[in-house]
C-alpha positions as CSV (number, residue, x, y, z in Angstrom):
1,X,-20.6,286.8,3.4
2,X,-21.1,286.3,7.0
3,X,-17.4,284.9,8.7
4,X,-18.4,285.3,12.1
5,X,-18.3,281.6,12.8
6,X,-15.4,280.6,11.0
7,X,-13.1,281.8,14.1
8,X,-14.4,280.2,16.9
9,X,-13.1,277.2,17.9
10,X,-15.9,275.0,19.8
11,X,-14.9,273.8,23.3
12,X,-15.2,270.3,24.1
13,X,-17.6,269.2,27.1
14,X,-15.3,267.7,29.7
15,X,-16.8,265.4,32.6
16,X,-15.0,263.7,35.9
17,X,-16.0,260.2,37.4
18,X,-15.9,260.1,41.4
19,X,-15.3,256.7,43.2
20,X,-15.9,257.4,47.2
21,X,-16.4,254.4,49.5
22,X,-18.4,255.5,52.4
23,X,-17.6,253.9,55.9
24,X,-20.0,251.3,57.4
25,X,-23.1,252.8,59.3
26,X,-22.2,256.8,57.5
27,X,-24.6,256.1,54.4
28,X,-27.2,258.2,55.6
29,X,-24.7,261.3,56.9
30,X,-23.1,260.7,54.0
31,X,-26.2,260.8,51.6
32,X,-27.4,263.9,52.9
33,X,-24.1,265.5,52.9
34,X,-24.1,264.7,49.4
35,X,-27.2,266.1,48.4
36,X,-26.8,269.4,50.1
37,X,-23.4,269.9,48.0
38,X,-25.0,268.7,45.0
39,X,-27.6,271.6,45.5
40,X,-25.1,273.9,46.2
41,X,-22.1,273.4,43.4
42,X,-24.7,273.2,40.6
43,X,-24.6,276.9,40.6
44,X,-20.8,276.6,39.8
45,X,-20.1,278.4,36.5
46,X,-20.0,276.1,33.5
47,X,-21.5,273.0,35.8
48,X,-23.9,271.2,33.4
49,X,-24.8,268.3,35.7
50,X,-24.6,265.5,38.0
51,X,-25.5,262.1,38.2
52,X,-25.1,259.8,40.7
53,X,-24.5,256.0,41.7
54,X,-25.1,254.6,45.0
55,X,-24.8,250.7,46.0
56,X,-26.9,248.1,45.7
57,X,-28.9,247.8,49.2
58,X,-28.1,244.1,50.7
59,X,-24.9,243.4,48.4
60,X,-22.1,244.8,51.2
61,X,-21.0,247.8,48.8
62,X,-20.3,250.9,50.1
63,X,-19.1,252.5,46.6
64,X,-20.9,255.7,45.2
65,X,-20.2,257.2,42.2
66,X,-20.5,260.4,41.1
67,X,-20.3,261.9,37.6
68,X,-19.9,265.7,36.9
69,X,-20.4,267.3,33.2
70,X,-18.6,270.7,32.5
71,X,-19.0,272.6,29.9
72,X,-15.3,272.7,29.5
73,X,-12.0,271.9,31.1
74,X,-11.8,275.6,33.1
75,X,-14.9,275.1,34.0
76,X,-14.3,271.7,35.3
77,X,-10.6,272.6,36.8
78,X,-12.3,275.8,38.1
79,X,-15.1,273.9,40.4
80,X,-12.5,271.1,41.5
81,X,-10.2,274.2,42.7
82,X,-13.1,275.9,44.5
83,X,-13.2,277.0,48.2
84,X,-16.4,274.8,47.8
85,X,-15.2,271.4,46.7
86,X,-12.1,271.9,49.1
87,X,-15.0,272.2,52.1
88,X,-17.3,269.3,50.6
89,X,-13.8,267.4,51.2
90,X,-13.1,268.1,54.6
91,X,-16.6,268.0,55.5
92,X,-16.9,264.1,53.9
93,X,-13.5,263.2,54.8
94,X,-14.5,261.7,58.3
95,X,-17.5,260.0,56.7
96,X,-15.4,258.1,53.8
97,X,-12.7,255.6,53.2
98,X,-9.2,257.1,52.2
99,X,-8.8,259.1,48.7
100,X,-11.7,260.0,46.3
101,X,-10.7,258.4,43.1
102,X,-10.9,260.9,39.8
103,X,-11.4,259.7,36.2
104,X,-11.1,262.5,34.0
105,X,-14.1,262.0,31.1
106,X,-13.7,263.7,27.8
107,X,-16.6,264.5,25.6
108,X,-19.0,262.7,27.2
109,X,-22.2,261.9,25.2
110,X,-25.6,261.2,27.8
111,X,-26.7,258.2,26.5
112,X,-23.8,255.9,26.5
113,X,-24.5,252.9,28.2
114,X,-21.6,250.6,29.9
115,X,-22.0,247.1,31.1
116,X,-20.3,245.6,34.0
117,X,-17.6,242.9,33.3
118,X,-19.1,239.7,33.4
119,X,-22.5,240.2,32.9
């Protein structure tokens, strides 16, 4: 009998939701700035994606969100400790509206929809 598997204790996918309002007239810096990280940290061990939310053009938002899947919670704790993500926030700090805003996801399933309230 095979007990190989019997040991191991699976790890639970772990996933962190990023508010960051952009300054008026910084969208485009702030876009690009963006997209070079984004190219850059998906090389980060255990980083298994990101997705992103920007505003609605014409509606005065200047909200972006940004959600990151792990593959775990060192992975996870591991990128947001980085030399790297302490650079992306210096480098977007001039370019954004006070404090990022961090929801810590667990076991996030792609597929799950969520609807705004009051619609």
């Amino acid at each position: 009998m095979n007990n190989k598997g019997l040991l191991e204790t699976p790890t639970e996918s772990a996933s962190v939701f990023t508010k960051r309002t952009v300054k008026h007239g910084f969208e485009e810096r702030f876009g690009t700035a963006l997209h070079y990280f984004i190219a850059q940290s998906l090389q980060a061990e255990g980083h298994l994606g990101v997705s992103i939310m920007r505003p609605v053009e014409g509606r005065g938002s200047h909200e972006y969100g940004i959600l990151r899947r792990f593959r775990d919670a060192v992975s996870r704790d591991n990128f947001y400790e980085s030399p790297q993500f302490k650079q992306w926030e210096v480098t977007v700090a001039s370019l954004t509206e006070g404090e990022a805003k961090h929801q810590h996801l667990s076991a996030w399933k792609p597929g799950l929809s969520f609807q705004a309230k009051g619609q």
